[in-house]
Backbone bond lengths (Angstrom), bond angles and torsions (degrees), N, CA, C in turn:
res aa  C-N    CA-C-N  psi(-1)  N-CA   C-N-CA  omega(-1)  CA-C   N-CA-C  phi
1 X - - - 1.483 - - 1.532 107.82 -
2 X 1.255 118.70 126.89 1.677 128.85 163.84 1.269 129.75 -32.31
3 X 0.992 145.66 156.64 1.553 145.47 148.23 1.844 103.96 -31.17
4 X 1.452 104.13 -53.28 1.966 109.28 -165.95 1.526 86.93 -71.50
5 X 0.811 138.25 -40.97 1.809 143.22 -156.44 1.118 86.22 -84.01
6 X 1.184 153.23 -72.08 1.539 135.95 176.29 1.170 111.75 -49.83
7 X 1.157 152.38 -32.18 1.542 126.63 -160.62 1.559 85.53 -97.81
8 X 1.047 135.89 -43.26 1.915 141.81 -169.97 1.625 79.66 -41.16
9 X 1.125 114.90 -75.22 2.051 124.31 -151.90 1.244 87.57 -62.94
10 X 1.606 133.87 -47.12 1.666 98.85 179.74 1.317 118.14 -76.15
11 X 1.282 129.48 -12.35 1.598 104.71 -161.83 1.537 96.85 -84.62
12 X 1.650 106.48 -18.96 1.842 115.42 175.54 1.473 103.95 -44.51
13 X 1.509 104.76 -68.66 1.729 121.06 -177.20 1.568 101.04 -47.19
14 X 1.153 121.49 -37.65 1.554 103.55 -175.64 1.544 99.71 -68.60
15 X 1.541 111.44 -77.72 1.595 101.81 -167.32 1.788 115.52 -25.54
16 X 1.433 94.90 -48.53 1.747 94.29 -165.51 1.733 105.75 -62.24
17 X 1.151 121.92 -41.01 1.777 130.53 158.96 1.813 105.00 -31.31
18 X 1.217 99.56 -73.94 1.385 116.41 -167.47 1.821 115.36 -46.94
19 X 1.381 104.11 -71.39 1.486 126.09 143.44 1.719 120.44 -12.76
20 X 1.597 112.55 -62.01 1.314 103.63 165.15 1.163 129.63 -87.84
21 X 1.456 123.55 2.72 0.945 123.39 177.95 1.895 116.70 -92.86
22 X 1.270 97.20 -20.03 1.497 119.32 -168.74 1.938 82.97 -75.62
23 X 1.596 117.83 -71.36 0.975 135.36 171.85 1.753 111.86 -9.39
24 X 1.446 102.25 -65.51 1.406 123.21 -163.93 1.889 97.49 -71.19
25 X 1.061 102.18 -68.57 1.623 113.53 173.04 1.559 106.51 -27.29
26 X 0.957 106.98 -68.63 1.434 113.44 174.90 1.620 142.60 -54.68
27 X 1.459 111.24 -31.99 1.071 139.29 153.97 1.867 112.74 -49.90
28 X 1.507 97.57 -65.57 1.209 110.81 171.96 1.333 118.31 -55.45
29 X 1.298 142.35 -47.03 1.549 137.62 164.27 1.501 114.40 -69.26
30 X 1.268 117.63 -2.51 1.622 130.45 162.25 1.657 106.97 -71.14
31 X 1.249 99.74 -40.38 1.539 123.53 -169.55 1.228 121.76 -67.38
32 X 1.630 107.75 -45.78 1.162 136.12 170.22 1.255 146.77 -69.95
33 X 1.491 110.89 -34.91 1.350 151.89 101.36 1.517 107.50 14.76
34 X 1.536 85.12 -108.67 1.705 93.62 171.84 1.618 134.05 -29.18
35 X 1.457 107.20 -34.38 1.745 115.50 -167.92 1.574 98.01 -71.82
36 X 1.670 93.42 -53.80 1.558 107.82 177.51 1.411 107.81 -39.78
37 X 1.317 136.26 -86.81 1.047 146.20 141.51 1.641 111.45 29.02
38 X 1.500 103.01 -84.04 1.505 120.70 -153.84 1.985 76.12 -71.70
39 X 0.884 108.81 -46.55 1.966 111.24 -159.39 1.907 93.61 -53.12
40 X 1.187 106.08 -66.06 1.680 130.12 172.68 1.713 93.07 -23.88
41 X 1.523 111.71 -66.58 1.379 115.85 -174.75 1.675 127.01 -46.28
42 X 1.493 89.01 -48.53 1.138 102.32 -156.72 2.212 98.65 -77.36
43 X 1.423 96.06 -39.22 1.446 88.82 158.42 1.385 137.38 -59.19
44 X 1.237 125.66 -35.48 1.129 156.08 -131.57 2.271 69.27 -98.99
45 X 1.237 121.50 -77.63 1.272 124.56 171.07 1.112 147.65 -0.24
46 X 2.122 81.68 -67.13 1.446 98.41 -167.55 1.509 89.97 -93.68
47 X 1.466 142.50 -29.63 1.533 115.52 -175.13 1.419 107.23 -72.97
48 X 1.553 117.63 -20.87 1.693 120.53 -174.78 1.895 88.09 -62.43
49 X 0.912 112.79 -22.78 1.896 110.12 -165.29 1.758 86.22 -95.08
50 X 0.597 120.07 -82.14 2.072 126.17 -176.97 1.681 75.05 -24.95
51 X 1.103 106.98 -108.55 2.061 127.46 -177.40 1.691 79.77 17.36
52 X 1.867 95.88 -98.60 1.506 99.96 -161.45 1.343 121.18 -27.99
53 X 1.337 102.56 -59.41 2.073 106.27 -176.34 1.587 108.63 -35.35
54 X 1.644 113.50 -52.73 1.138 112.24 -164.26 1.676 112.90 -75.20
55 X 1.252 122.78 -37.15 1.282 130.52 151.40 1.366 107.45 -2.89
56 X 2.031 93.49 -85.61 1.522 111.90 -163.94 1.254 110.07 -54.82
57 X 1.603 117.18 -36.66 1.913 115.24 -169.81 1.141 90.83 -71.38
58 X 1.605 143.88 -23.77 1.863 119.84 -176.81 1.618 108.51 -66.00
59 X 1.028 112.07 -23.06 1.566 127.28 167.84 1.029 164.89 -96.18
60 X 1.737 100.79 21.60 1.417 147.72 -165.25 1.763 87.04 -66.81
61 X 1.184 118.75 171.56 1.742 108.57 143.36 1.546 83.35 -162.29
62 X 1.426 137.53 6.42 1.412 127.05 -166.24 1.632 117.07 -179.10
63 X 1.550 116.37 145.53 1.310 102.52 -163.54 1.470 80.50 -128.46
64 X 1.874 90.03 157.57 1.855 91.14 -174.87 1.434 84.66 -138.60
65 X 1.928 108.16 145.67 1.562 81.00 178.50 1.575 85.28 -157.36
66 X 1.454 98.08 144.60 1.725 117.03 167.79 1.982 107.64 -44.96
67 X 0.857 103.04 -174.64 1.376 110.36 -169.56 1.629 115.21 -139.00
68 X 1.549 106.79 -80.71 1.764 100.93 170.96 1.782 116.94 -51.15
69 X 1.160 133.70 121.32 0.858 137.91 162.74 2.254 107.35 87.92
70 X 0.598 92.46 23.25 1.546 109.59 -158.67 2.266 94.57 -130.67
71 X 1.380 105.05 -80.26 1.399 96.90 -168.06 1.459 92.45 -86.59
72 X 1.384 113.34 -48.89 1.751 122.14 -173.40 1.647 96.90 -107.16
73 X 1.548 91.55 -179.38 1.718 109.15 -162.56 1.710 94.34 -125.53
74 X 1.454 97.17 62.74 1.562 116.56 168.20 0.931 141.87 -129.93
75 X 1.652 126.63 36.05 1.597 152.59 -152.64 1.720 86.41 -89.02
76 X 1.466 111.50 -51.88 1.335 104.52 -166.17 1.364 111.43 -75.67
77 X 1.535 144.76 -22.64 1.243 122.68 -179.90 1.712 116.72 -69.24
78 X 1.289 120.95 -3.08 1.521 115.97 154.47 1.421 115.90 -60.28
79 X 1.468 108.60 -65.67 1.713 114.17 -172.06 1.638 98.37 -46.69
80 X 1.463 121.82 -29.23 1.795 108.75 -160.63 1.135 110.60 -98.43
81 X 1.785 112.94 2.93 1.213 108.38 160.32 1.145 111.91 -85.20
82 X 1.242 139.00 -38.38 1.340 150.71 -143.50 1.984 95.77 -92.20
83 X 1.234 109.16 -27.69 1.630 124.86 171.81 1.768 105.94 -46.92
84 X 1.525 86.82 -70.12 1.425 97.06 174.69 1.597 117.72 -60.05
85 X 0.984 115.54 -40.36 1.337 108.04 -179.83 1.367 136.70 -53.27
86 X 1.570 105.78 -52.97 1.679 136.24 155.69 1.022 105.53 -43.61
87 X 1.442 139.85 -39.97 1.627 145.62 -169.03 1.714 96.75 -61.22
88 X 1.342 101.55 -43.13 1.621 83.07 -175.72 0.923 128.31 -105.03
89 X 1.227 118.36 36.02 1.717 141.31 176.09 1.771 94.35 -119.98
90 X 1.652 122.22 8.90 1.309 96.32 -146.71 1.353 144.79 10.06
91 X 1.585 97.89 87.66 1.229 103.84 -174.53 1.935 97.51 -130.41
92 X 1.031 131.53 141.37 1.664 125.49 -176.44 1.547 106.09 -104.27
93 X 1.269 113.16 115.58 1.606 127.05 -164.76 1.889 92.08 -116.28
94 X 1.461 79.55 -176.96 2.061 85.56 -169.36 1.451 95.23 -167.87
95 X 1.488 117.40 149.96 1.558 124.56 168.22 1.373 105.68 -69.48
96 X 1.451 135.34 -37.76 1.158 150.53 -178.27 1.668 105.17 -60.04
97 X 1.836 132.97 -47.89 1.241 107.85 -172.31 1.801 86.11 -106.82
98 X 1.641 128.81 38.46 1.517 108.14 166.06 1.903 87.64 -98.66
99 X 1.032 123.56 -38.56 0.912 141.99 173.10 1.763 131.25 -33.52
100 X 1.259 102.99 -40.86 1.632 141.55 -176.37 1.731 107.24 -79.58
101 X 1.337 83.55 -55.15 1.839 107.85 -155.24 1.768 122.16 -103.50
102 X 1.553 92.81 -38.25 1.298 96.45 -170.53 1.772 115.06 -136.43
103 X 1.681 111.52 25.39 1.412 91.69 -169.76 1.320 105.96 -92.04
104 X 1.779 128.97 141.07 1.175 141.09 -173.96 1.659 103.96 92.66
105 X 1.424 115.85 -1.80 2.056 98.84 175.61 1.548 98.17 -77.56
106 X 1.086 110.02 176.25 1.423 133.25 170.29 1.699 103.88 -85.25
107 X 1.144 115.40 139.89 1.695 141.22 -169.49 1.239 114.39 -48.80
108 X 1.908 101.20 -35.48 1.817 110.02 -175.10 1.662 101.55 -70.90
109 X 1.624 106.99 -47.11 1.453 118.17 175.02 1.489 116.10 -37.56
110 X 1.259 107.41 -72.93 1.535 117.07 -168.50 1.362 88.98 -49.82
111 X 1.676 129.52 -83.46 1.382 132.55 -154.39 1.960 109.65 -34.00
112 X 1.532 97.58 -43.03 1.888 79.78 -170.14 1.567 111.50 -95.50
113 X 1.203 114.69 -9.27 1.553 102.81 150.93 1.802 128.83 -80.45
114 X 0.911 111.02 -22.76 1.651 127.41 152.72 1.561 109.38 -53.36
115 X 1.538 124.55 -58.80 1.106 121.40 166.52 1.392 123.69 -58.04
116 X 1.361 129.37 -21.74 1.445 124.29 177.65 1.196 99.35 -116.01
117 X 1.250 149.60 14.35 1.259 134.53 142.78 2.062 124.08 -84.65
118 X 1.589 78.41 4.02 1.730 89.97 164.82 1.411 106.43 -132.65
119 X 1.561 124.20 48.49 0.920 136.16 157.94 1.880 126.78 73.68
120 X 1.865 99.26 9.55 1.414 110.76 -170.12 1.410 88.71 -94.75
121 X 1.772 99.80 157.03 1.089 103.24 151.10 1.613 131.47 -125.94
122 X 1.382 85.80 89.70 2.069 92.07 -160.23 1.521 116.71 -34.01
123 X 1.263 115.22 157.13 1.811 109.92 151.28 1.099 98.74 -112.62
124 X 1.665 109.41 168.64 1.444 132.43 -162.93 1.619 110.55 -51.21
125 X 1.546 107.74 -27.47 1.289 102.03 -168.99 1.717 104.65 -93.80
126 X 1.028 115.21 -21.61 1.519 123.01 -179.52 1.442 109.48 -76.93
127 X 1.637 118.84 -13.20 1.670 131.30 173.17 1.620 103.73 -84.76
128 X 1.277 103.17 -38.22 1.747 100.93 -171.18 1.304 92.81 -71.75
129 X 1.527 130.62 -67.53 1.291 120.88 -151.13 1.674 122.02 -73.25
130 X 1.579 105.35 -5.75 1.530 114.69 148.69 1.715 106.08 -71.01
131 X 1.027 125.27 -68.08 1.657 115.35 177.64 1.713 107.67 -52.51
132 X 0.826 116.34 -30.13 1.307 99.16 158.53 1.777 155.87 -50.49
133 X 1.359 74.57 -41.22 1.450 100.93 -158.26 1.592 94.82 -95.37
134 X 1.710 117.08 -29.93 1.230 119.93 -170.89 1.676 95.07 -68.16
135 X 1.642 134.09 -39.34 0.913 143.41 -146.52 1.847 100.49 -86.62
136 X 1.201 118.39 -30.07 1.423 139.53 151.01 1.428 115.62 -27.44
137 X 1.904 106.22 -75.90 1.458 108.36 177.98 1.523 111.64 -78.97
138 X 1.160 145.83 -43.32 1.368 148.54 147.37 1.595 107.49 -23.05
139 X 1.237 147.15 -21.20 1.382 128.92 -176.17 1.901 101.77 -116.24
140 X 1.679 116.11 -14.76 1.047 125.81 167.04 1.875 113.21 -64.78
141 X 1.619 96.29 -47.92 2.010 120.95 -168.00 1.822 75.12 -60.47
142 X 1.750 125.07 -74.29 1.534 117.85 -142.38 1.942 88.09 -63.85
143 X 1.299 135.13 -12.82 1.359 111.24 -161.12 1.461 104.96 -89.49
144 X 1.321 123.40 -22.82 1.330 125.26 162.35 1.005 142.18 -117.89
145 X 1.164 109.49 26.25 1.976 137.46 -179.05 1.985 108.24 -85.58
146 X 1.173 84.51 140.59 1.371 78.14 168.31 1.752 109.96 -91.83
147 X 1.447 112.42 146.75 1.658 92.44 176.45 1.764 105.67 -144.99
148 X 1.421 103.14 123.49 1.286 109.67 -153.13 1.829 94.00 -99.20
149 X 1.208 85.81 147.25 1.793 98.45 177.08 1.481 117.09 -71.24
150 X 1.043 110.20 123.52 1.923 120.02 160.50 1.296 110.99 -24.94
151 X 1.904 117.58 82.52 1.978 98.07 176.73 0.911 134.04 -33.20
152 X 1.358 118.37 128.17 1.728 114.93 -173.68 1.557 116.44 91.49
153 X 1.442 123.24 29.60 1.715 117.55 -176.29 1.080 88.52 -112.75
154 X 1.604 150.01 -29.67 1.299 129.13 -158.03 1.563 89.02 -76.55
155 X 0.832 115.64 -78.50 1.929 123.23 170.60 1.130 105.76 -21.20
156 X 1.344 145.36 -79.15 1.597 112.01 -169.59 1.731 106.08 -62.52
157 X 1.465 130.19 -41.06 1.544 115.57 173.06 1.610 110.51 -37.39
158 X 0.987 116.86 -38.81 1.356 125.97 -153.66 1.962 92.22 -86.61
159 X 0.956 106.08 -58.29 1.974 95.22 169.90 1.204 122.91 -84.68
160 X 1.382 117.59 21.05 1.493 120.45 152.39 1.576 112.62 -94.34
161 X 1.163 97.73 -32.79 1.590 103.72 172.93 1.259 135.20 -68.17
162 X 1.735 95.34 -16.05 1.560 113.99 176.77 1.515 117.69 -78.20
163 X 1.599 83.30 -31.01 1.611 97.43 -178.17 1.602 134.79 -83.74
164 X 1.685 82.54 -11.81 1.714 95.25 170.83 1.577 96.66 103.52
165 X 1.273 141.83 -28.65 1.490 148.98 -161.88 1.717 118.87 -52.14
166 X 0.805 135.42 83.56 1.451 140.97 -178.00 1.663 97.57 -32.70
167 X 1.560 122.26 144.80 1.360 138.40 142.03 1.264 124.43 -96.63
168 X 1.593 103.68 138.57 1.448 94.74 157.87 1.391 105.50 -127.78
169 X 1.544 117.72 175.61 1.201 103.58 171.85 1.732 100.01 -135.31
170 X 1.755 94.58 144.37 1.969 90.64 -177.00 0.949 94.24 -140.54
171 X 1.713 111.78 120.13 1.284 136.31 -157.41 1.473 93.15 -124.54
172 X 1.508 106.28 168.46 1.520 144.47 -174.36 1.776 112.45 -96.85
173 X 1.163 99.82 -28.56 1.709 124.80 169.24 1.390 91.77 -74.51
174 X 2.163 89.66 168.81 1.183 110.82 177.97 2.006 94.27 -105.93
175 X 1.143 79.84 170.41 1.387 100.11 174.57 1.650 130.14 -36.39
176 X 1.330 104.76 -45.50 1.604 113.57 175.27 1.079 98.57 -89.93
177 X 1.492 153.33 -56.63 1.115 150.62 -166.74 1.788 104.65 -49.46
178 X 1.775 124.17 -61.88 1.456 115.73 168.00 1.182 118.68 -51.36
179 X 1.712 127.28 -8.17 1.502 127.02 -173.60 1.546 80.22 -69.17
180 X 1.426 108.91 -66.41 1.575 113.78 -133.90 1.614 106.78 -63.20
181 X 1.504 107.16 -34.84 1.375 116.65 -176.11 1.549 126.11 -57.45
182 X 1.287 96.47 -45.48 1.664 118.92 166.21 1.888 101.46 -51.02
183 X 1.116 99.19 -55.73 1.847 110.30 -172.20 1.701 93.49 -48.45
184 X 1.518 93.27 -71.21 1.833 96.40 -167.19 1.376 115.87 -56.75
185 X 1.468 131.72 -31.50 1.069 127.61 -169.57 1.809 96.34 -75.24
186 X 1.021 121.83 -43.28 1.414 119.38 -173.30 1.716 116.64 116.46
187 X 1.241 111.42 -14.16 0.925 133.97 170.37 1.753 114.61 -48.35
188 X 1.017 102.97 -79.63 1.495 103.55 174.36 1.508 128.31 137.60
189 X 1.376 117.43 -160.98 1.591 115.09 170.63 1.434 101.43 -122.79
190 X 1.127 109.90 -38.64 1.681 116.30 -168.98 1.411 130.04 -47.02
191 X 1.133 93.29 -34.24 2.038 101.53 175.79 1.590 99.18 -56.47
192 X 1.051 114.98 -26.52 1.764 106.88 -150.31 1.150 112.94 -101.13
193 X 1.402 147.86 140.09 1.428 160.22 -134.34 1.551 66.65 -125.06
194 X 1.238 125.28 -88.91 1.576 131.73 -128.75 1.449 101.11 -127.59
195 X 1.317 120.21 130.20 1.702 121.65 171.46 1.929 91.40 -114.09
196 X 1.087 105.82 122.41 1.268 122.86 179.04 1.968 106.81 -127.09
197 X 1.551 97.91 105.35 1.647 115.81 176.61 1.749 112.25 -105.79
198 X 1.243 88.47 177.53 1.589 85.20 -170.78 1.472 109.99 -99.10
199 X 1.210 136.66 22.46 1.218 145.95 130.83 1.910 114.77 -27.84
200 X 1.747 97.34 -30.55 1.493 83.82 -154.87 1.811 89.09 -122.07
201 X 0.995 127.90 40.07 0.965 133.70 171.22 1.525 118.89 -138.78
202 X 0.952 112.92 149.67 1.892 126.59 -174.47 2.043 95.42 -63.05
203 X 1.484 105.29 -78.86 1.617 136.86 -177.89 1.566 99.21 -78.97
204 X 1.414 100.45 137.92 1.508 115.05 166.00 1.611 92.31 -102.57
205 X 1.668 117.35 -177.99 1.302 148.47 138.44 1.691 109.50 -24.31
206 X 1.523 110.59 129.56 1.286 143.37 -46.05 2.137 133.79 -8.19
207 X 1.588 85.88 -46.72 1.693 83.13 170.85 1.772 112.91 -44.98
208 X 1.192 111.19 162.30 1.159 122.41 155.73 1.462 146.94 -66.77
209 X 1.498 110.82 -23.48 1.206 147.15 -160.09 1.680 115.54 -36.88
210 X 1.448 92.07 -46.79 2.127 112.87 -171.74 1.683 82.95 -68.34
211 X 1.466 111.51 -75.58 1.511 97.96 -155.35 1.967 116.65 -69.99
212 X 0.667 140.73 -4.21 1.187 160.94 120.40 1.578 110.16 -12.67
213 X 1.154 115.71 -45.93 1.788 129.26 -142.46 1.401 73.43 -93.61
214 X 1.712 119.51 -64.87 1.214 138.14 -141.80 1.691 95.18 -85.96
215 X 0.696 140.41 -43.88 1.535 129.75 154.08 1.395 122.46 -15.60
216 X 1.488 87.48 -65.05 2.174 107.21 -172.39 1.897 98.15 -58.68
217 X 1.134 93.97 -46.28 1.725 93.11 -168.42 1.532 108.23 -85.54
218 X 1.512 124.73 21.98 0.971 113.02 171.13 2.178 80.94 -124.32
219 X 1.196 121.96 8.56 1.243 113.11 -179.58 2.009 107.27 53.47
220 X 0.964 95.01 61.81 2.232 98.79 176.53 1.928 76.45 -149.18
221 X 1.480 81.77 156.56 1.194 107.48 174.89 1.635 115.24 -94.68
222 X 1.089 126.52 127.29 1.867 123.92 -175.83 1.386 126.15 -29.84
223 X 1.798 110.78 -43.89 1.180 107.30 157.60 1.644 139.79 -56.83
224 X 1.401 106.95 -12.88 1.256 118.52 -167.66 1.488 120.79 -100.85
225 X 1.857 105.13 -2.64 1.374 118.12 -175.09 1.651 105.61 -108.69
226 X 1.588 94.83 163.30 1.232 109.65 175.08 1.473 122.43 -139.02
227 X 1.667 107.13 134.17 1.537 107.05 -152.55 1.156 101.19 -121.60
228 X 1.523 119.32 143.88 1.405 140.67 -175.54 1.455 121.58 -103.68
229 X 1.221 118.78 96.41 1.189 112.89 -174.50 1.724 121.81 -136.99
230 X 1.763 111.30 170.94 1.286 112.87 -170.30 1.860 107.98 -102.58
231 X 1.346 99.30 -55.73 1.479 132.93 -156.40 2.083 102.56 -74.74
232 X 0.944 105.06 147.38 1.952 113.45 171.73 0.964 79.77 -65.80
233 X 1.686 138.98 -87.37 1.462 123.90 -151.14 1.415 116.13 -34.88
234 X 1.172 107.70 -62.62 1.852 120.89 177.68 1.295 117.19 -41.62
235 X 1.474 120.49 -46.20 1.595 123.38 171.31 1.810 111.90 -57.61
236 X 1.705 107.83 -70.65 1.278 123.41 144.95 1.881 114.79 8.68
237 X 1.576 90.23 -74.50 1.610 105.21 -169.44 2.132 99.37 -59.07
238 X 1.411 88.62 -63.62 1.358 101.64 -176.37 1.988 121.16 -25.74
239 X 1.334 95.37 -59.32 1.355 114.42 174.51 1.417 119.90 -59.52
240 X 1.555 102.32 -46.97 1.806 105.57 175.68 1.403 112.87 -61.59
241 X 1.325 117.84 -5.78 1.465 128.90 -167.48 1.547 109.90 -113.05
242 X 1.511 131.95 9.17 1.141 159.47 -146.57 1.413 95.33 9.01
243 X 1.455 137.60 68.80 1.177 152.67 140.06 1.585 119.96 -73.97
244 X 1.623 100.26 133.97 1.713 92.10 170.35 1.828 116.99 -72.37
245 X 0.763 132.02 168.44 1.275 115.24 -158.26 2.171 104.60 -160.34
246 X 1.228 102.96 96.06 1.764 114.96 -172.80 1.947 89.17 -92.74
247 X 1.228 95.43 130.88 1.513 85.62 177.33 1.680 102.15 -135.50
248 X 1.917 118.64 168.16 1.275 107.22 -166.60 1.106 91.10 -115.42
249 X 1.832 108.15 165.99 1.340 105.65 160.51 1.517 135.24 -114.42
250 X 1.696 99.96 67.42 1.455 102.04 173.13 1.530 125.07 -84.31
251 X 1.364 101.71 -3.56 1.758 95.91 176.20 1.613 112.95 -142.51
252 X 1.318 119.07 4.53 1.364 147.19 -157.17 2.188 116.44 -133.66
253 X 0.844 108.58 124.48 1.562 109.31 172.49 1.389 99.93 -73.73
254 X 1.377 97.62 152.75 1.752 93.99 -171.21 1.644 88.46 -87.86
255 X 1.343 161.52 -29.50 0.982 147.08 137.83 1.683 114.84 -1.39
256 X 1.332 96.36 -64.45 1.815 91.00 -161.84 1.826 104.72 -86.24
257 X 1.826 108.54 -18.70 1.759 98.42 150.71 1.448 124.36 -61.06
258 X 1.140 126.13 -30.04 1.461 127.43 -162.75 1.655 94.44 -89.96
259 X 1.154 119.28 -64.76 1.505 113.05 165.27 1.585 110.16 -25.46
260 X 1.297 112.70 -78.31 1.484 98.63 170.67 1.335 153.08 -27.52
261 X 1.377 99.48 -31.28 1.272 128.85 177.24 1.780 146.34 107.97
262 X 1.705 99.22 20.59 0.496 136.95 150.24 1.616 116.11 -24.96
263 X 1.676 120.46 137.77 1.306 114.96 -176.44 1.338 107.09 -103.34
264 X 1.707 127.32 -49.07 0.944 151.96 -165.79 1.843 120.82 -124.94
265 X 1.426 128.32 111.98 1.349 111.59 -162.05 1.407 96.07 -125.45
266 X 1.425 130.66 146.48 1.098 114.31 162.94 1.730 92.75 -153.11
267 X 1.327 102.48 -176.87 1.210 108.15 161.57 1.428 158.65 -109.89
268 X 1.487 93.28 7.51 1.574 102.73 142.71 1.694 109.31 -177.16
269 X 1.003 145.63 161.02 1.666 150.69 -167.38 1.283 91.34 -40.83
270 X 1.240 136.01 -69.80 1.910 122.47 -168.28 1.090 95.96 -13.87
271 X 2.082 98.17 -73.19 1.445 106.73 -149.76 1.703 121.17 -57.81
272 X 1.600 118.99 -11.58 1.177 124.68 -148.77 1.831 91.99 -91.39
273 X 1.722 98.91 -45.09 1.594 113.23 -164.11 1.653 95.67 -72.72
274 X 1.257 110.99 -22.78 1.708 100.26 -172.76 1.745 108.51 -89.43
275 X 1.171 116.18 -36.50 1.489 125.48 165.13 1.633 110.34 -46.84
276 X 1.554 108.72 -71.98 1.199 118.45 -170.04 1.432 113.12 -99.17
277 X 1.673 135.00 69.19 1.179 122.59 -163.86 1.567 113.38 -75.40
278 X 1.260 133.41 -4.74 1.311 150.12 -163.97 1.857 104.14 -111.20
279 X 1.434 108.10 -11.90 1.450 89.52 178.23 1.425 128.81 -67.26
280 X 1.418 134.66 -27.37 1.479 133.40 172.04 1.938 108.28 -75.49
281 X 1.211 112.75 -13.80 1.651 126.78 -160.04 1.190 111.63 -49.37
């Protein structure tokens, strides 16, 4: 190759050097760019999500909260009454479809769709004396059950109380039955401004109706409360009631709470007060 033939092939090799390097450079601040970007985003998100939470906790004025499975770890002594009960209708019941189908209806409810989904067709009096009778072994199960508290409820009761925040509680139970439970669990009556059961409502859970009720009689407006719950119906209810709504997971995947609609899920008050230390604030 010539003197001209050498300098031609290098100044080639330079451009093509130069060229990929410009190429590469560029690519790379494309690259870089982007991370920034996606990172920017993804912050930009999560404080817009922190932001909101903290927003809503400046604007708490009241907590409303389910009860079976929610303050205590007693969702299932309904289904095991209702076990026994079906048994002598031969009928085969499960915690798994009271759970699915029916947690938070009223006893008459469950019993005559239970009965026609096994092909009976009850009369009114053959519905009561199943709600009856279920209400029989259910007040026998809470009188000698042990029933352990939701870890972590005395502690948030206890910094709502600091804070001045009224409770209510709107349960799926009747009236004496949340007496007794509160008693046995150890828990108490005193935290609570308002016990609101479904005695006093038209609609149970999914509707909105209980926490709604329990709002008015604690005088807060729906937006301004916050509801504690276990059950889809209960979340369900919560939301139809434009309530913020922290729910646990003692009988529920936090998957199928958050699906529900659920805002906040955890798995039990520790975890809620150590996550969110500013939520009662």
């Amino acid at each position: 190759m010539d003197a001209h033939g050498k300098h031609f092939f290098a100044e080639r090799l330079k451009i093509k050097i130069k060229t990929n390097f410009t190429q590469k450079v560029t690519i790379t601040r494309r690259k870089s760019k982007s991370k920034v970007s996606r990172i920017r985003k993804y912050g930009e998100l999560l404080f817009g999500f922190q932001r909101s939470k903290r927003h809503f906790f400046s604007k708490i004025k009241a907590l409303i909260m389910d009860m079976d499975g929610t303050l205590i770890i007693s969702q299932h002594f309904h289904a095991d009454a209702l076990i026994k009960t079906f048994k002598e209708y031969g009928i085969t019941y499960s915690r798994e479809e009271d759970q699915k189908k029916y947690s938070g209806k009223r006893s008459k409810v469950t019993c005559e769709a239970v009965f026609k989904e096994n092909g009976k067709n009850p009369t009114e009096e053959e519905v009561t004396a199943c709600a009856n009778q279920k209400k029989k072994y259910y007040d026998e199960i809470i009188a000698e059950a042990e029933i352990p508290q939701v870890p972590g409820i005395i502690e948030l009761l206890k910094k709502a109380e600091t804070k001045k925040l009224p409770i209510a509680i709107a349960s799926g139970n009747k009236q004496d039955a949340a007496k007794k439970l509160l008693e046995r669990s150890q828990i108490g009556d005193h935290w609570f401004k308002k016990i609101v059961t479904q005695e006093q409502v038209k609609n149970t859970k999914p509707a909105p109706d209980l926490f709604l009720l329990a709002a008015k009689e604690l005088s807060v407006e729906p937006q301004n409360c916050i509801v504690f719950e276990d059950a889809l119906n209960g979340v369900k209810a919560a939301k139809a009631a434009n309530m913020f709504c922290v729910a646990v997971t003692t009988g529920e995947s936090k998957e199928a709470l958050q699906q529900a609609g659920a805002d906040i899920v955890v798995q039990d008050y520790h975890e809620l007060l150590e996550k969110f230390p500013t939520l009662l604030s």
